[in-house]
SERO-348138 format. One record per residue (C-alpha): x, y, z. Coordinates in steps of 0.001 Angstrom, whole numbers, padded with zeros to 6 digits, always signed. Layout:
N
XYZ
...
REM end
This chain:
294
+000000+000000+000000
+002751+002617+000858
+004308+001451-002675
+001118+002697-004400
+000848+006222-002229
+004641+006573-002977
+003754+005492-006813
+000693+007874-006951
+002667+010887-005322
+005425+010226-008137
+002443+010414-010948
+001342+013756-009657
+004269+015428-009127
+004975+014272-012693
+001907+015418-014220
+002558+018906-012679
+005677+019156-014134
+004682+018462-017609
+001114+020439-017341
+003217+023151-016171
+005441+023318-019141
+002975+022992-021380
+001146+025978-019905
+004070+029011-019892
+005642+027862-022754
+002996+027819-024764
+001796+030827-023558
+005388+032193-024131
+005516+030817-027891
+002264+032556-028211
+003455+036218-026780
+006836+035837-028233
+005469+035197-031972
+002931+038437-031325
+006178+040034-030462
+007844+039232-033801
+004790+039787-035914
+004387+043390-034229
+008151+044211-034474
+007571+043167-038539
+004510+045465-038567
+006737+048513-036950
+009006+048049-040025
+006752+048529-042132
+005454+051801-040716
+008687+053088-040411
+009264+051911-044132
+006397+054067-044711
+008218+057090-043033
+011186+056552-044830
+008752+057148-048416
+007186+059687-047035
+010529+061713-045643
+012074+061289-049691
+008974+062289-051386
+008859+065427-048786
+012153+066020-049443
+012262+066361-053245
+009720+069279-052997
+012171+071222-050392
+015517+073609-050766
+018940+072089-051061
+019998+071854-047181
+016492+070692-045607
+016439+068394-048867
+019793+066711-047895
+018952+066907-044376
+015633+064677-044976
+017506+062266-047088
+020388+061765-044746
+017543+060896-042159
+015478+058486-044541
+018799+057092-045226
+019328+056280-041717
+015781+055128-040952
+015979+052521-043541
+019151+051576-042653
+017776+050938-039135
+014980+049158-040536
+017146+046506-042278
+018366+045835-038637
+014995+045094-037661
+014734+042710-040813
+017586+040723-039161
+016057+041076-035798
+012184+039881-036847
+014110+037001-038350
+016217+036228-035272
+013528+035938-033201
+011791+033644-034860
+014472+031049-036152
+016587+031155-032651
+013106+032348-029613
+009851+031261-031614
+010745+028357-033337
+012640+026387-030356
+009856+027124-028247
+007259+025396-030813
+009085+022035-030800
+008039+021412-026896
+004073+021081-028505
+005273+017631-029781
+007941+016976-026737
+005228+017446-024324
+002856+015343-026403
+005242+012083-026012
+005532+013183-022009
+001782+013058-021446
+001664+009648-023412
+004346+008333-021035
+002414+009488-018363
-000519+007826-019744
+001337+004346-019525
+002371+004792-016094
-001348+005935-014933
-002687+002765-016556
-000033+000146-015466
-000589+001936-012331
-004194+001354-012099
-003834-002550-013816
-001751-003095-010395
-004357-001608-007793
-007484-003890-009468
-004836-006836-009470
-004253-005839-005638
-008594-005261-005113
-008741-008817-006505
-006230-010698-004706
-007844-008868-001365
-011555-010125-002506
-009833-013427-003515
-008651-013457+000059
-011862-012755+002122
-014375-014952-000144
-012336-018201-000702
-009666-018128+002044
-009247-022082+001481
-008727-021313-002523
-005172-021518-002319
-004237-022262-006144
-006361-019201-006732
-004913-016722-004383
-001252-018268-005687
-002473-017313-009178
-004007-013669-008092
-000706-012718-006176
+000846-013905-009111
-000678-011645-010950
-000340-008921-008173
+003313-008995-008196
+003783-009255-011798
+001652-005963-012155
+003413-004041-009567
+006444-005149-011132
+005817-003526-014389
+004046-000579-012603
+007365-000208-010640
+009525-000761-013993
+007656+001821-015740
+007726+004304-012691
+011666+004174-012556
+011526+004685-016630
+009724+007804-016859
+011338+009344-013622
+014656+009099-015888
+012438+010790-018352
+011002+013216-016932
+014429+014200-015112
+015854+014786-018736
+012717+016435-019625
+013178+019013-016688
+017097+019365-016922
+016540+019799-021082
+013763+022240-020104
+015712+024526-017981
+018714+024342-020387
+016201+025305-023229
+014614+028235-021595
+018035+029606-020656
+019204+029481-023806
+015990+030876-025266
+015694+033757-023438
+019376+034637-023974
+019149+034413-027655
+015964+037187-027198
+017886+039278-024766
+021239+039048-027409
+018642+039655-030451
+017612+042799-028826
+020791+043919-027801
+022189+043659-031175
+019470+045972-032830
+019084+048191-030336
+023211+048726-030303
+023062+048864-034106
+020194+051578-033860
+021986+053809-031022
+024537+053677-033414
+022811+054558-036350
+020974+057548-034484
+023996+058883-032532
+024727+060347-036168
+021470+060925-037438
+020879+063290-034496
+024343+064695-035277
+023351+065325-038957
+019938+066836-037336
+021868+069217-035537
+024146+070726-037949
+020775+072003-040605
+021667+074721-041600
+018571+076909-041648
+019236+079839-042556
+021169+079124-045871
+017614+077685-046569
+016091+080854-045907
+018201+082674-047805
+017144+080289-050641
+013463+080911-050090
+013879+084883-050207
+015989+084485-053369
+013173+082711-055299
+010679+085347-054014
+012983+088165-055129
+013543+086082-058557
+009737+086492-058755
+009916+090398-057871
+012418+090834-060796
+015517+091987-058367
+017143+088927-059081
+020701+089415-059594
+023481+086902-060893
+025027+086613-056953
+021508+085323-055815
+020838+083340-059053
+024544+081538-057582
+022935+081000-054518
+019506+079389-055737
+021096+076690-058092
+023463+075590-055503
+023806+072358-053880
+023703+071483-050348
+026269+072026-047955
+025206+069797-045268
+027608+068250-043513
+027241+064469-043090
+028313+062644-040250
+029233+059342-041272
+026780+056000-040365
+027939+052593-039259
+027575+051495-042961
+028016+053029-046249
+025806+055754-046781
+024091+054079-050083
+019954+054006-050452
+019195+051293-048314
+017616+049367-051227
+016479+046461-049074
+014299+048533-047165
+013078+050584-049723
+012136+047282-052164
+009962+046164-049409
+006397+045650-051257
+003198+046451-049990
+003978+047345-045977
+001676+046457-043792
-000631+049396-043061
-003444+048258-040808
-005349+050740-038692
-005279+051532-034805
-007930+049239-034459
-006854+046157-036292
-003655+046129-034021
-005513+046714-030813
-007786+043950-032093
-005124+041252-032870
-003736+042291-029633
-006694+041809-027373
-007053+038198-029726
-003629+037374-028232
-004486+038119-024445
-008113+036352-024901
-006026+032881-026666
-003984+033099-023720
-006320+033271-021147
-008004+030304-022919
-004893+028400-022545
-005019+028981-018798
-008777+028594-018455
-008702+025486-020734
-005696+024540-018266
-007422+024906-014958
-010686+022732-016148
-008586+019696-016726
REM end
């Protein structure tokens, strides 16, 4: 009897184990692919910032003109960062944290095994104990029922020491996984938001040094062109180019074509997003609820 409270004690701390697995990382697959998909989505509103900044800029004078291109230049250039980072985090955070649906699915069939060779040895035990009481004189069929007893808790006991091997692995692989996980996110992040700071630190930089009032003068010189004062000092000064001074980026300061050949960027309203987020909280809580019934 203490074999079977031992044996049932073993099953549920088991069972816990497992059911609690399956609950957080599931829940963390879920949240951690919203996460991607919404970093993706970010892209491509910034993508759309980086059309509108160029197609603003081409109807402005010489230094804002440059100005706004240097800082399209740089958005895009951040947003192929975020390309690499929406990819990291799913090949290296989502996708390990999908496999456990099928590792957790050959746990709870193990677990299955043990429950039922568990319960095959307490009716073999209830039968022998009946045997006992009814036909105490029977003995070639209480030698045949404890038979039958012993060969059942054998196997139940078998089976118990299998899975606790199994579900020790299961636990030590777990922890390893979810360490490893979570440092690939943290070293995903790090890397775009270091690549970013980097990218910005001279953005800001190229911000800074607009030269405004060489625009200005470039404004009144058109208006006096207009007026008819225009002489051939200011009509020097209109067709000139930019003298902006450019801070270098990380990278070559090319058009980020990668950015820019991005088709059709996602452009869903306030609502849509604030909908697919409250869909992500309500799967969640289903998870939990669906959790807590069983």
């Amino acid at each position: 009897m203490n074999s079977l409270l031992s044996r049932e004690t073993q099953l549920k701390i088991m069972e816990t184990t497992v059911t609690q697995a399956e609950k957080y990382l599931g829940q963390f697959c879920t949240l951690l692919a919203s996460y991607a998909r919404k970093t993706a989505k970010l892209r491509d509103k910034a993508d759309l910032v980086v059309k509108q900044l160029v197609d603003f800029a081409n109807t402005e004078n010489p230094e804002l003109r440059a100005c706004l291109k240097n800082l399209a230049e740089d958005l895009a250039m951040v947003q192929d960062y975020r390309q690499a980072e929406v990819q990291r985090l799913e090949t290296r955070v989502v996708s390990p944290l999908k496999t456990y649906g099928d590792i957790i699915k050959h746990k709870r069939a193990d677990l299955k095994k043990l429950s039922a060779e568990r319960n095959r040895e307490i009716k073999e035990l209830e039968k022998l104990e009946k045997m006992r009481q009814r036909n105490p004189s029977d003995r070639q069929a209480i030698s045949q029922a404890e038979s039958n007893a012993q060969k059942a808790s054998a196997d139940a006991n078998r089976t118990t020491r299998q899975l606790e091997e199994t579900i020790s692995d299961f636990q030590r692989q777990k922890m390893e996984d979810i360490k490893k996980i979570f440092m690939e996110f943290i070293t995903v992040e790090m890397l775009f938001h270091a690549k970013a700071l980097e990218v910005y630190s001279n953005t800001f930089q190229n911000l800074e040094n607009f030269d405004m009032e060489k625009d200005m003068e470039t404004f009144r010189s058109r208006i006096q062109m207009y007026n008819g004062t225009l002489d051939s000092q200011t009509l020097q000064s209109v067709q000139s180019t930019s003298s902006v001074h450019r801070y270098p980026s990380p990278t070559p300061s090319s058009t980020r074509q990668s950015t820019l050949r991005r088709q059709n960027p996602v452009e869903e309203e306030e609502e849509e997003e604030s909908s697919e987020e409250e869909e992500d909280l309500h799967n969640v809580r289903a998870i939990q609820e669906q959790k807590t019934s069983q």
